[in-house]
C-alpha positions as CSV (number, residue, x, y, z in Angstrom):
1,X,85.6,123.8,94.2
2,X,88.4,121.2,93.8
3,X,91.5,121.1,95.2
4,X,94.9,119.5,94.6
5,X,97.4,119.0,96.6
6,X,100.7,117.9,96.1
7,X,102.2,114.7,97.9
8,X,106.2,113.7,97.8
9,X,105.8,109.8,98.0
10,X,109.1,108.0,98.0
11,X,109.1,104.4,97.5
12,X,111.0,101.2,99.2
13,X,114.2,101.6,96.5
14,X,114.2,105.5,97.4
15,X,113.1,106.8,94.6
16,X,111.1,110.0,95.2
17,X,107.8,111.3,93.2
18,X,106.1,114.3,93.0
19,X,102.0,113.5,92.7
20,X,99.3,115.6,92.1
21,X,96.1,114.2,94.4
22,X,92.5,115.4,94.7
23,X,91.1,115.9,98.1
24,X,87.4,116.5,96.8
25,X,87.0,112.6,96.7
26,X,87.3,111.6,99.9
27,X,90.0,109.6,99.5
28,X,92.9,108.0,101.8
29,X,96.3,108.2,101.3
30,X,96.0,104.5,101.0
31,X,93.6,104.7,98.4
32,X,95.5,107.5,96.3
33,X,98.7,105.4,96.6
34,X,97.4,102.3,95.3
35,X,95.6,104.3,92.6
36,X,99.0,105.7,91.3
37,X,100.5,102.6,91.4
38,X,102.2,101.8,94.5
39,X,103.0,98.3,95.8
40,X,100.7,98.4,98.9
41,X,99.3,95.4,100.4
42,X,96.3,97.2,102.4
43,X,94.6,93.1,102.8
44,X,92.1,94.6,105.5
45,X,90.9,97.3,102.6
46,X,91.4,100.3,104.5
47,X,90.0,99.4,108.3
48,X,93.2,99.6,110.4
49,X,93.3,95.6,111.0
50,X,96.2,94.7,109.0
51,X,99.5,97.8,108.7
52,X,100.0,96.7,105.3
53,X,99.8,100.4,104.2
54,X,102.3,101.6,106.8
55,X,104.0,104.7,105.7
56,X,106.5,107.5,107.3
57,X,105.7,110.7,107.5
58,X,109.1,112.5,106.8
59,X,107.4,116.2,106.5
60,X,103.9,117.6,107.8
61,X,103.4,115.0,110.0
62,X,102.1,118.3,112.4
63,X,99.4,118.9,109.7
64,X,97.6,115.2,110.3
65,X,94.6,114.2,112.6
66,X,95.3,112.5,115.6
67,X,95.9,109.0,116.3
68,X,93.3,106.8,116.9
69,X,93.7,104.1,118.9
70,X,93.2,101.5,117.0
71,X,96.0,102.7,114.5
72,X,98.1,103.0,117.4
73,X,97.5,99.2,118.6
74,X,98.1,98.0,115.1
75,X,100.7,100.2,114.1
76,X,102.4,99.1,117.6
77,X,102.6,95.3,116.2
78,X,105.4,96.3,113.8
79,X,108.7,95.4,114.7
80,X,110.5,98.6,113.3
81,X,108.1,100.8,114.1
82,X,109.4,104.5,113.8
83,X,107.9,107.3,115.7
84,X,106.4,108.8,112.7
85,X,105.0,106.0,111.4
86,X,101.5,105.8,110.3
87,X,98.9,103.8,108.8
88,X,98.4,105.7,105.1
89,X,94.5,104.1,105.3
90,X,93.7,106.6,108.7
91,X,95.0,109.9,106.3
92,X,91.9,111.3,104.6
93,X,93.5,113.5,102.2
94,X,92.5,117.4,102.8
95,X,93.7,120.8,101.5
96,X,95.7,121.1,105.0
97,X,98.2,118.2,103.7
98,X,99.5,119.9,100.5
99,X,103.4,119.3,100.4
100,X,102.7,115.9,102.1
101,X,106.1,113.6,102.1
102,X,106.2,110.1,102.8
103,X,108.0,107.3,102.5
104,X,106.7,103.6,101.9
105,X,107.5,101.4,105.2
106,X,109.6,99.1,104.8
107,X,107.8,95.4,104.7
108,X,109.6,92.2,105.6
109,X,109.3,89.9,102.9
C-alpha cells in the first residue's frame, strides 16, 4: 500500500512549502526535490561525490539513518558546514520521515 508523507522544504530565500512525497518509489530526498522543482545541483547524480544537494535538517533529523562515511567525508569539505547538515541524496524517503523539514544549504555562488 502507498504511503505519503509530508516534507516541509524551505528554500535559499526562506520561503517554506508544504509537499506531499511518495515513499513507495524508492526515491531520495534529492530525487523528490529536484522533481518538485528545486534548484539542486546534485552533478555526481546522487553518489555522495559532489554535496551539491546539501540540505539541513531543522526537524526529525532523530528519524534518519546513520551517517555513512562517505557522506561524512564529503559533507566535511563544506566550509559552513552545520551540525545537521546532510547530503539530501543519502535520505531514502520512508514512512518514518513524515513531517520531514528541511532547509536548502546555502551554496556559494
Amino acid at each position: 500500500m502507498a504511503t505519503d508523507i509530508t516534507i516541509h522544504v524551505e528554500d535559499r530565500e526562506g520561503n517554506t512549502a508544504t509537499l506531499t512525497a511518495p515513499t513507495d518509489m524508492g526515491l531520495s530526498l534529492m530525487e523528490f526535490l529536484k522533481a518538485s522543482e528545486y534548484d539542486i545541483l546534485a552533478t555526481c547524480g546522487g553518489m555522495a561525490l559532489c554535496a551539491t544537494c546539501c540540505v539541513d535538517v531543522m526537524e526529525g533529523e532523530e528519524k534518519l539513518n546513520e551517517m555513512s562515511d562517505d557522506e561524512y567525508a564529503m559533507l566535511d569539505t563544506l566550509p559552513d558546514l552545520l551540525p545537521n547538515s546532510r547530503l539530501a541524496c543519502q535520505i531514502q524517503l520512508s514512512p518514518e520521515h513524515d513531517g520531514l523539514r528541511v532547509r536548502l544549504h546555502a551554496m556559494d555562488n
